[in-house]
DOTOR-432583 format. One line per 10 residues: for each residue x, y, z of C-alpha. Coordinates in steps of 0.25 Angstrom, whole numbers. Each point is the difference from the previous one (the first is absolute). Example, Ala and Ser with C-alpha at 12.3 -4.5 7.8 and 13.67 -1.06 7.14 Angstrom:
BEGIN
49,-18,31 | 6,14,-2
END
This chain:
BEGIN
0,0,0 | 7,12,-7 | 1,12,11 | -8,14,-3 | 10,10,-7 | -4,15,4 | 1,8,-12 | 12,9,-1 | -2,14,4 | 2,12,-9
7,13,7 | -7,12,-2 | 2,10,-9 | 8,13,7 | -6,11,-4 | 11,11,-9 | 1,13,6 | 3,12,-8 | 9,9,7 | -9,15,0
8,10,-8 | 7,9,8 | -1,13,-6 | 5,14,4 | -11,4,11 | -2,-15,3 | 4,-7,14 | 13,-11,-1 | -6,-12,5 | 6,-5,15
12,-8,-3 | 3,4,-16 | 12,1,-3 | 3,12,-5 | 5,1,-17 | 13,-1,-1 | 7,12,-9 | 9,-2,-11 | 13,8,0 | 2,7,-14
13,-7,-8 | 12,9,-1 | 0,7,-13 | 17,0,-3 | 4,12,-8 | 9,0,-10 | 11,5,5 | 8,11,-6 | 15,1,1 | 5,15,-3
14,1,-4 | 5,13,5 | 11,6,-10 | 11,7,6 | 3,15,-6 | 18,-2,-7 | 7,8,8 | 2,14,-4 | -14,-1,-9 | -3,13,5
10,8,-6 | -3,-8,-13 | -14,4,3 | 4,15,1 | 9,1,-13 | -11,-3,-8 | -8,8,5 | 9,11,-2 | 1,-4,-15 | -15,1,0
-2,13,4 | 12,4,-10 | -8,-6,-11 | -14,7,4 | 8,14,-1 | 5,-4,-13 | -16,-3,-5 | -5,12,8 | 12,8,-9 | -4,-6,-13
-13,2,1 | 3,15,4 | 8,1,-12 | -10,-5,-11 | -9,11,7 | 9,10,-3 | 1,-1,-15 | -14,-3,-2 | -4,13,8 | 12,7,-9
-7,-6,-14 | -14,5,5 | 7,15,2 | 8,-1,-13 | -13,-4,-7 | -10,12,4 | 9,9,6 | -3,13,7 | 8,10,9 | -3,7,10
5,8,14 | -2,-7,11 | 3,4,16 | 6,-9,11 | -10,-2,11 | 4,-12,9 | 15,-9,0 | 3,-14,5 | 7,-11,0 | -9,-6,-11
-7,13,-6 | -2,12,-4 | -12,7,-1 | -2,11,-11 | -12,9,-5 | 1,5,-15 | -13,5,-10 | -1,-9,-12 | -4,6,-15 | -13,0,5
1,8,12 | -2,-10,9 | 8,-2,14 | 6,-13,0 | 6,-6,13 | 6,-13,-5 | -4,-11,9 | 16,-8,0 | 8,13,-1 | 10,4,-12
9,-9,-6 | 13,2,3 | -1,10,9 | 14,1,5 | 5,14,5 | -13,7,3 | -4,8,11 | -11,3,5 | -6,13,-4 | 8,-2,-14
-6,3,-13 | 5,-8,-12 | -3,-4,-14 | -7,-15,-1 | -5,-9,-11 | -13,-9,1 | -10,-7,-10 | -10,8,-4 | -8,-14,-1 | 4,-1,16
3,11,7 | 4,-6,12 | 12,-6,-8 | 10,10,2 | 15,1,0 | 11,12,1 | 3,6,-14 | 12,-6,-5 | 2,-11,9 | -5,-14,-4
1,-14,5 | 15,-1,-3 | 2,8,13 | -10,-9,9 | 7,-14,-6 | 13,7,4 | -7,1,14 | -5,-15,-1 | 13,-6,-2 | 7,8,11
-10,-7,7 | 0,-13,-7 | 18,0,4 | -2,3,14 | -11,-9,3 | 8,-13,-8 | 12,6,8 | -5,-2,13 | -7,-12,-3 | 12,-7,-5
9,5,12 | -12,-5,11 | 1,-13,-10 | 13,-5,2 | 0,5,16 | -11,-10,2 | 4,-10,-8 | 14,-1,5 | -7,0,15 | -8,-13,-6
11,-6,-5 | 8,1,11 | -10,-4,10 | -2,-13,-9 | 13,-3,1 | 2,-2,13 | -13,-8,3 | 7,-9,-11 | 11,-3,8 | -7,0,14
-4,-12,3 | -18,-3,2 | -3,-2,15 | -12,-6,-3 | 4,-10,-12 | 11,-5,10 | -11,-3,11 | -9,-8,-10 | 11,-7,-6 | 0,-16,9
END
């Protein structure tokens, strides 16, 4: 006689809980572990190595001989260009010429005012000056020639632009003269300086070397 068998017995079913949601204005739970925070990863730059030239020695007595060969030249365009001037004004005169007599009002360094009356009988101040205007007072009365196209082009009769060019090369011989002298001081400074910082030995390349 076979023995009852109970029947086997099925665990019940637990239940899934949802955790709630835990938003901003809601309440952590008792016992919730907080969220943990991850850290950021590093962000590695690149990294940038700067190579830091030393100046030769004596660079800047190089540095200032050439500047003083600049300002040389600059002069020599300034009286070029003051030249060309000059004998275009004198073609303009040549061209429609008039003469009047014209009085000295003012005198500097870099002009000379005059008053004259043209062929029209009208004053003329010229803006620039006269052309020119060397031995003048002030007071003086003198002949002058202008352009009657121009009246503000005016020069002292019987002189032309040969007398300013002579002028302008005075200048032009001076300027290359001292240019020249300061040039050869500066650069015998450099060369020397150079020179001895050749034989000298580098502190740092004998500290770097193993």
């Amino acid at each position: 006689m076979s023995a009852d068998v109970p029947p086997p017995v099925t665990p019940a079913a637990t239940p899934s809980v949802t955790p709630p949601a835990i938003g901003p204005g809601t309440a952590r739970p008792t016992g919730a572990l907080p969220p943990v925070a991850t850290a950021p990863r590093p962000v590695r730059l690149p990294v940038r190595r700067i190579r830091i030239r030393r100046a030769a020695p004596g660079s800047g007595w190089l540095l200032a001989s050439r500047i003083v060969l600049g300002a040389a030249l600059a002069v020599t365009l300034m009286i070029a260009a003051l030249a060309a001037g000059s004998r275009l004004d004198d073609r303009r005169i040549d061209q429609h010429l008039g003469t009047a007599t014209a009085t000295v009002l003012s005198l500097s360094a870099l002009h000379t005012g005059i008053e004259f009356v043209d062929g029209g009988g009208v004053t003329i101040r010229p803006p620039d000056g006269v052309l020119y205007p060397g031995l003048l007072s002030v007071g003086q009365k003198f002949k002058i020639e202008y352009s009657t196209l121009d009246p503000t082009i005016v020069r002292v009769a019987g002189r032309t632009a040969a007398v300013g060019n002579l002028i302008l090369l005075i200048t032009l011989g001076v300027t290359w003269l001292v240019a020249l002298g300061a040039n050869l001081v500066l650069r015998r400074r450099w060369r020397a300086i150079a020179s001895r910082a050749a034989i000298r030995p580098d502190p740092l390349r004998l500290g770097s070397t193993p």
